[in-house]
C-alpha positions in Angstrom: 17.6 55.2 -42.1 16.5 57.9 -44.8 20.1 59.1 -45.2 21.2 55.5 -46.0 18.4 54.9 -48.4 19.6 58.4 -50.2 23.0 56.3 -51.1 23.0 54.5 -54.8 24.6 51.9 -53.3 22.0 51.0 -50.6 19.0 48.8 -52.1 17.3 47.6 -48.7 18.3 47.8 -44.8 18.8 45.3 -42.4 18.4 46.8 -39.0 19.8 44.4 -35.8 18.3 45.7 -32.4 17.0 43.9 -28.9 13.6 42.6 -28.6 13.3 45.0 -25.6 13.7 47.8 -27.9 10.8 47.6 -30.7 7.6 49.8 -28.5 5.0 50.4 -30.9 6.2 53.5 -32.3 9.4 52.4 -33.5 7.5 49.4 -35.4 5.8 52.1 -36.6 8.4 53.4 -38.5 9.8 50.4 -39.2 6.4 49.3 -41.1 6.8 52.6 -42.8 10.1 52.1 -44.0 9.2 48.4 -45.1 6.8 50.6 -47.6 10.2 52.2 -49.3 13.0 49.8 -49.3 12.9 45.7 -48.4 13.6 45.6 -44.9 14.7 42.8 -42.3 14.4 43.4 -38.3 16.8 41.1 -37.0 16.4 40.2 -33.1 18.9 39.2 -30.6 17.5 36.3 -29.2 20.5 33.9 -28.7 18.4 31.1 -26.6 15.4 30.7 -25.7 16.8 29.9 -21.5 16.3 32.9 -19.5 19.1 31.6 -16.9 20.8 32.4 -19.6 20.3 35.2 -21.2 20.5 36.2 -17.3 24.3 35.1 -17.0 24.8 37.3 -20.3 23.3 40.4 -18.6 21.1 40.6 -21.6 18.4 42.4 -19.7 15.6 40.8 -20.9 14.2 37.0 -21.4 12.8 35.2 -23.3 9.2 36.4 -22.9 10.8 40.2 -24.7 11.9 37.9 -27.8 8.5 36.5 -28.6 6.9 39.6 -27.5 8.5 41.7 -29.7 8.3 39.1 -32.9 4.8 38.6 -32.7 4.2 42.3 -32.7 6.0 42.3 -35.6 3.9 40.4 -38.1 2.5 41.2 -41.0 4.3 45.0 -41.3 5.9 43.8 -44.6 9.0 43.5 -43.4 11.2 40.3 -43.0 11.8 38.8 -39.1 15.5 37.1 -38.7 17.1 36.1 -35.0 20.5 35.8 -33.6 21.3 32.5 -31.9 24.3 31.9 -29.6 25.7 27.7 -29.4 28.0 26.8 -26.5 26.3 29.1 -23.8 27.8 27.7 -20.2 25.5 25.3 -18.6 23.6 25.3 -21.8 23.1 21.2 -22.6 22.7 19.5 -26.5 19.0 19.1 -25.4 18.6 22.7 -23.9 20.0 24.2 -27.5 17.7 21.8 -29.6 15.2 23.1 -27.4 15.7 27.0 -28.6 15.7 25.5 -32.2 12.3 23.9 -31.9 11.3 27.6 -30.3 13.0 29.3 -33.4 10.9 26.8 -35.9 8.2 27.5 -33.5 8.3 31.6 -34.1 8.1 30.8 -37.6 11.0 33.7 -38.7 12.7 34.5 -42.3 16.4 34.4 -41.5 19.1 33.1 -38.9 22.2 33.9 -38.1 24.3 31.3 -35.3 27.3 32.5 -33.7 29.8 29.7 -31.6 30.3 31.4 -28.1 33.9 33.0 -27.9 35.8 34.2 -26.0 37.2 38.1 -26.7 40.3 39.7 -24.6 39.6 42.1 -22.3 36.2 40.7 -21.1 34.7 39.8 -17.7 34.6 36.2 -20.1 38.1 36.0 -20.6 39.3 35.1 -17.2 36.5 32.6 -16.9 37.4 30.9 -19.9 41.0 31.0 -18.8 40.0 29.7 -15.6 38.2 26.8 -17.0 35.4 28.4 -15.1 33.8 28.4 -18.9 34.3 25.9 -21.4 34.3 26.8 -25.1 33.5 23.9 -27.8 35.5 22.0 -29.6 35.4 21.9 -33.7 33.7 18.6 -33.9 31.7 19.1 -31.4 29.9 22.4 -32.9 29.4 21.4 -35.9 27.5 18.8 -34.5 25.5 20.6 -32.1 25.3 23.0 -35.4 24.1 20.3 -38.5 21.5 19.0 -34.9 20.3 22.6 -34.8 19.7 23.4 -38.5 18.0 19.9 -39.0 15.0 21.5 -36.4 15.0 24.8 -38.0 11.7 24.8 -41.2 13.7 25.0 -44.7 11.9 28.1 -45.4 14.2 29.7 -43.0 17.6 31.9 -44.6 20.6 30.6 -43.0 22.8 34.0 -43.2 25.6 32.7 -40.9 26.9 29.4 -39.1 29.4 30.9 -37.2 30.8 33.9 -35.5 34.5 35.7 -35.5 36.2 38.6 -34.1 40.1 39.7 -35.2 42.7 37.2 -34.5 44.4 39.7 -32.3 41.4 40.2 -30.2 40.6 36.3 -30.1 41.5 33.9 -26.8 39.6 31.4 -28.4 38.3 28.8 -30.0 41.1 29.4 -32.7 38.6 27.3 -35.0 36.0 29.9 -35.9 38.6 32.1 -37.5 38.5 29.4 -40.5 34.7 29.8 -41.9 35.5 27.7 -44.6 36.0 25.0 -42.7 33.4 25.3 -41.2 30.9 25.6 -44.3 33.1 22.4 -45.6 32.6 20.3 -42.4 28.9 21.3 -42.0 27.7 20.5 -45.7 30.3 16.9 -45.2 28.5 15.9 -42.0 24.4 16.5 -43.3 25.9 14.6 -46.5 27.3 11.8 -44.1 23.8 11.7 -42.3 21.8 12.1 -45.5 20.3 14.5 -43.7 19.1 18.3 -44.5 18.3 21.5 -42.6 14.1 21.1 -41.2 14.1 17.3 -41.5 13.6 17.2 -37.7 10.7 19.8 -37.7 8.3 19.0 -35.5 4.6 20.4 -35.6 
């Protein structure tokens, strides 16, 4: 961390890690280094279903995730999450159910990724298979425009989808276009005249 903040070019740090992985000592640090630089602790969270995060081998379940955000508080730095949409088994209601957790966490920043599938992973023959099923356009950015309406307008949006190479891609070939997906997202809250936190509840 020091030798990036000794680069001109570096004016803060944004540090991504598990919410296994944050023991006191390393928030420590981290509240330390919130003192010299603006700093955001982004945590991977993806859902807030441990069945889940137990089919992604994740490690940890939900419990880790709030754990390690509430010991995060008030250290002067900034608390963002990662959130995966289109996790098998995963229903609308079940992924409107981590957004209302998310709103419920009260974070700074988001970042949603569209499940996809990569070559060369365990998830590649499944998907292949049919075994797992991988959305369609239309269908995210529904499930995507439901999601942001239940997440507080306070929170930083920092990404709606997620990409890997086109080489490396089995699919959905739709996520390579992001914007598309930026158009289709801002078409379909104008079409609802609706607006990311208008469903936030409590």
């Amino acid at each position: 961390y020091e030798a990036a903040l000794e680069h001109s070019g570096v004016v803060g740090l944004v540090i991504g890690t598990r919410p296994d992985c944050v023991p006191d000592d390393v928030l420590e640090l981290l509240t330390e280094m919130a003192s010299q630089t603006y700093l955001l602790v982004e945590y991977g969270m993806q859902t807030a279903h441990d069945r889940s995060l137990e089919w992604m081998n994740r490690g940890h379940g939900h419990e880790a995730t709030c754990d390690g955000i509430e010991r995060s508080r008030n250290r002067n730095f900034g608390i963002g999450v990662h959130i995966m949409l289109g996790l098998p088994g995963e229903t609308p209601e079940d992924m409107m159910y981590t957004a209302d957790e998310v709103a419920r966490l009260k974070i700074d920043a988001i970042k949603i990724h569209n499940l996809y599938a990569v070559r060369n992973t365990p998830m590649a023959s499944d998907v292949e298979s049919g075994k797992v099923r991988l959305l369609a356009f239309k269908e995210y950015i529904t499930l995507l425009v439901d999601f942001l309406a239940r997440i507080p307008a306070t929170v930083r949006v920092e990404r709606i989808s997620g990409d890997v190479p086109k080489d490396y891609l089995i699919g959905p070939a739709w996520c390579l276009d992001k914007p598309a997906i930026r158009e289709a997202v801002h078409a379909e809250f104008q079409r609802r005249d609706s607006w990311q936190g208008c469903r936030v509840t409590g």
